[in-house]
C-alpha positions as CSV (number, residue, x, y, z in Angstrom):
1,X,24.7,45.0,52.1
2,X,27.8,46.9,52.8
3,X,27.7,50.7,53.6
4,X,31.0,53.2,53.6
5,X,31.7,55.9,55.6
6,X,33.8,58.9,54.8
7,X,35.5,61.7,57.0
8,X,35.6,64.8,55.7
9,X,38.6,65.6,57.9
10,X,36.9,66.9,61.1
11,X,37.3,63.6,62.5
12,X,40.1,62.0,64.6
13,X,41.9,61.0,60.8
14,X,40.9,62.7,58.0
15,X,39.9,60.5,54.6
16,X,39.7,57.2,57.0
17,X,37.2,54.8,55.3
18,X,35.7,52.0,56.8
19,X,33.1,49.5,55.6
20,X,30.0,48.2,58.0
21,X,28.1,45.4,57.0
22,X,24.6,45.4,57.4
23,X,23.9,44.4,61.1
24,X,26.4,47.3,62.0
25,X,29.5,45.4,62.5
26,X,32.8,45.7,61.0
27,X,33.8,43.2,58.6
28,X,35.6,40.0,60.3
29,X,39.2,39.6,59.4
30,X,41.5,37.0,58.8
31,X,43.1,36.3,62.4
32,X,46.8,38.1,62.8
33,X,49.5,35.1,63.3
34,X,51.5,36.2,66.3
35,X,54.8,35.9,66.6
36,X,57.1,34.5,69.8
37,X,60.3,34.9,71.0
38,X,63.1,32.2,69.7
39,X,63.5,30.9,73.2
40,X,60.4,29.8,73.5
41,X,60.2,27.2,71.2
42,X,60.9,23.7,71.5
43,X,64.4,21.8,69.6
44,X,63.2,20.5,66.5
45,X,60.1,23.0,66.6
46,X,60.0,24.7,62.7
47,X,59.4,28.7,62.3
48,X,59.1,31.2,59.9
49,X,61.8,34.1,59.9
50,X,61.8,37.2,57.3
51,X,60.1,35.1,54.6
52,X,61.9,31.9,55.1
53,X,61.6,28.6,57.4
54,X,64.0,27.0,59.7
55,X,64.1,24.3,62.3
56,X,65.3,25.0,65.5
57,X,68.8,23.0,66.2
58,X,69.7,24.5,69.9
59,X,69.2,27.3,72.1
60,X,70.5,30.0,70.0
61,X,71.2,28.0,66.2
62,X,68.4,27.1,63.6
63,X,68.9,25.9,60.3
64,X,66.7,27.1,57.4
65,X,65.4,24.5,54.3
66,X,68.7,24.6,52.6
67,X,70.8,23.7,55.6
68,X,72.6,26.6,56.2
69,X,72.9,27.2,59.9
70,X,72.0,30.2,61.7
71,X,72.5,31.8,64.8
72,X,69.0,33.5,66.5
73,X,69.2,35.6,69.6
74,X,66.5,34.3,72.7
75,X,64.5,37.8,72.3
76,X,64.2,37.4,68.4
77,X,60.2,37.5,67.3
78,X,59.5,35.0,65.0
79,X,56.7,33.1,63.6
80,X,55.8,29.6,65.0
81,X,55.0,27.2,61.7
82,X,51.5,25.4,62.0
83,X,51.6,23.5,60.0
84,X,54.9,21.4,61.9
């Protein structure tokens, strides 16, 4: 059983809804994938950038799946692939 609970705009954020499941606690969530800096991964370690995935070639150049070479700066986020 899931209950809902409304604001009515006296709270910290007005019309904020939250569900609570029935032994109180907020419904689990799928886990955020965190992102890393560029320089941190490995030659030859795959990652995903703004929707597309690329290998890492050297410290600052990655190609994506259609060969097409890119140059990353160290600080960029990106997302490590788990699936490599």
């Amino acid at each position: 059983m899931k209950t809902t609970i409304m604001t009515n705009g006296e709270g910290p954020v007005a019309g904020y809804s939250s569900e609570v499941a029935a032994n109180g606690q907020p419904p689990t969530r799928p886990p955020i994938h965190s992102t890393i800096q560029f320089q941190e991964l490995s030659i030859g370690q795959h990652f995903e950038f703004r929707g597309r995935r690329y290998e890492k070639l050297a410290l600052s150049m990655a190609c994506d799946e259609d060969r097409i070479g890119n140059i990353f700066q160290a600080q960029t986020e990106v997302l490590p692939d788990p699936f490599a």
